[in-house]
Residue, then its C-alpha position, 0 to 999 in steps of 0.5 A: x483499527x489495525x493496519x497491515x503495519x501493526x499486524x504480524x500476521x498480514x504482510x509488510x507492505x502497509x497502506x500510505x498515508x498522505x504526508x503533512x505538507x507544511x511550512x515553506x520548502x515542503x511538498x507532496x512529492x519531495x516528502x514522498x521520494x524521501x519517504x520512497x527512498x527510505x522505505x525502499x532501504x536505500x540512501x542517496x549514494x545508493x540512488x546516485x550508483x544505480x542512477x546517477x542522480x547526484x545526491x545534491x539533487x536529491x536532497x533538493x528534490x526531497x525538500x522541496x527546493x526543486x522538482x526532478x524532470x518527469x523522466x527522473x520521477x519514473x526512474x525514482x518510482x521504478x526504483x523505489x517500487x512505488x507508483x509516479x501518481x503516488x509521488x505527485x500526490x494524486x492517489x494514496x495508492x502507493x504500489x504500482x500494479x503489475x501482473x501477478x500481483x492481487x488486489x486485497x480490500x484492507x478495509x473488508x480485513x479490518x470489518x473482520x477483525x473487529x467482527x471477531x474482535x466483539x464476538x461478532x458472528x458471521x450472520x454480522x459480516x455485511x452482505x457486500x463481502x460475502x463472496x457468492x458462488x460463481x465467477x468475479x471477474x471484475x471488481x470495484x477498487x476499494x476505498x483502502x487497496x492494498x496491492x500483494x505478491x500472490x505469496x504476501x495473498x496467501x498470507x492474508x487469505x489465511x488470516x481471513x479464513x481464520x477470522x471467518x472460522x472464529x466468526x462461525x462461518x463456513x468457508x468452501 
């Protein structure tokens, strides 16, 4: 299975992973401000000149040594792009949802991308991710969500409309 990571034609942002946590020292959110840190291109003189937060401190936090003030988190996770549930381990949702943003079911990609990939038709595609005529306005959070800018969307609703034209089906 690919993921949004391994694939050219789907966005950058990629689902998380829960990090490993072992050995003494480590923890959930030290290991995810890192890896925040650095997905979000930043070092810690970078973090140090935007919040002031002496790189000593991080590289606590990051190891685990300590646990930044709650009022700290939210200045990281505002900084990072990420959401503060995501730093303390509670979900694997890493982006924040903010208006304007939309939510893509990464899992229902993958179902297509398989279909295609084994020759499927669009008879194969389950019945739960075929969209019928009239108004979703509500939706269930899918088990692998995937928050995009309306832009990175657009990107994605065109690999599906490929997938369903290679698959046979008819898309409106």
């Amino acid at each position: 299975m690919s993921s949004p990571a391994d694939s050219e034609k789907v966005p950058s942002q990629e689902l998380c992973e829960p990090p490993d946590v072992e050995g003494p020292g480590t923890s959930v959110i030290g290991l995810r401000l890192r890896s925040a840190r650095e997905r979000a291109g930043l070092l810690q003189d970078d973090v140090f000149q935007r919040l002031g937060y002496p790189p000593r401190s991080l590289t606590r936090w990051e190891n685990g040594r300590n646990t930044p003030t709650f009022d700290k988190i939210i200045g990281l996770a505002d900084l990072y792009g990420v959401s503060t549930d995501w730093i303390a381990g509670r979900t694997d949702i890493r982006e924040c949802a903010r208006p304007g943003m939309v939510l893509v079911d990464w899992a229902a990609i993958e179902t297509l991308e398989e279909l295609a990939a084994a020759g499927g038709a669009f008879t194969d595609v389950p019945s739960h991710l075929v969209r019928r005529p009239g108004i979703k306005y509500a939706t269930e959070v899918p088990e692998r969500p995937l928050f995009l800018s309306l832009e990175e969307a657009k990107e994605v609703d065109l690999r599906v409309r490929e997938l369903w034209k290679h698959l046979g089906g008819q898309m409106p």
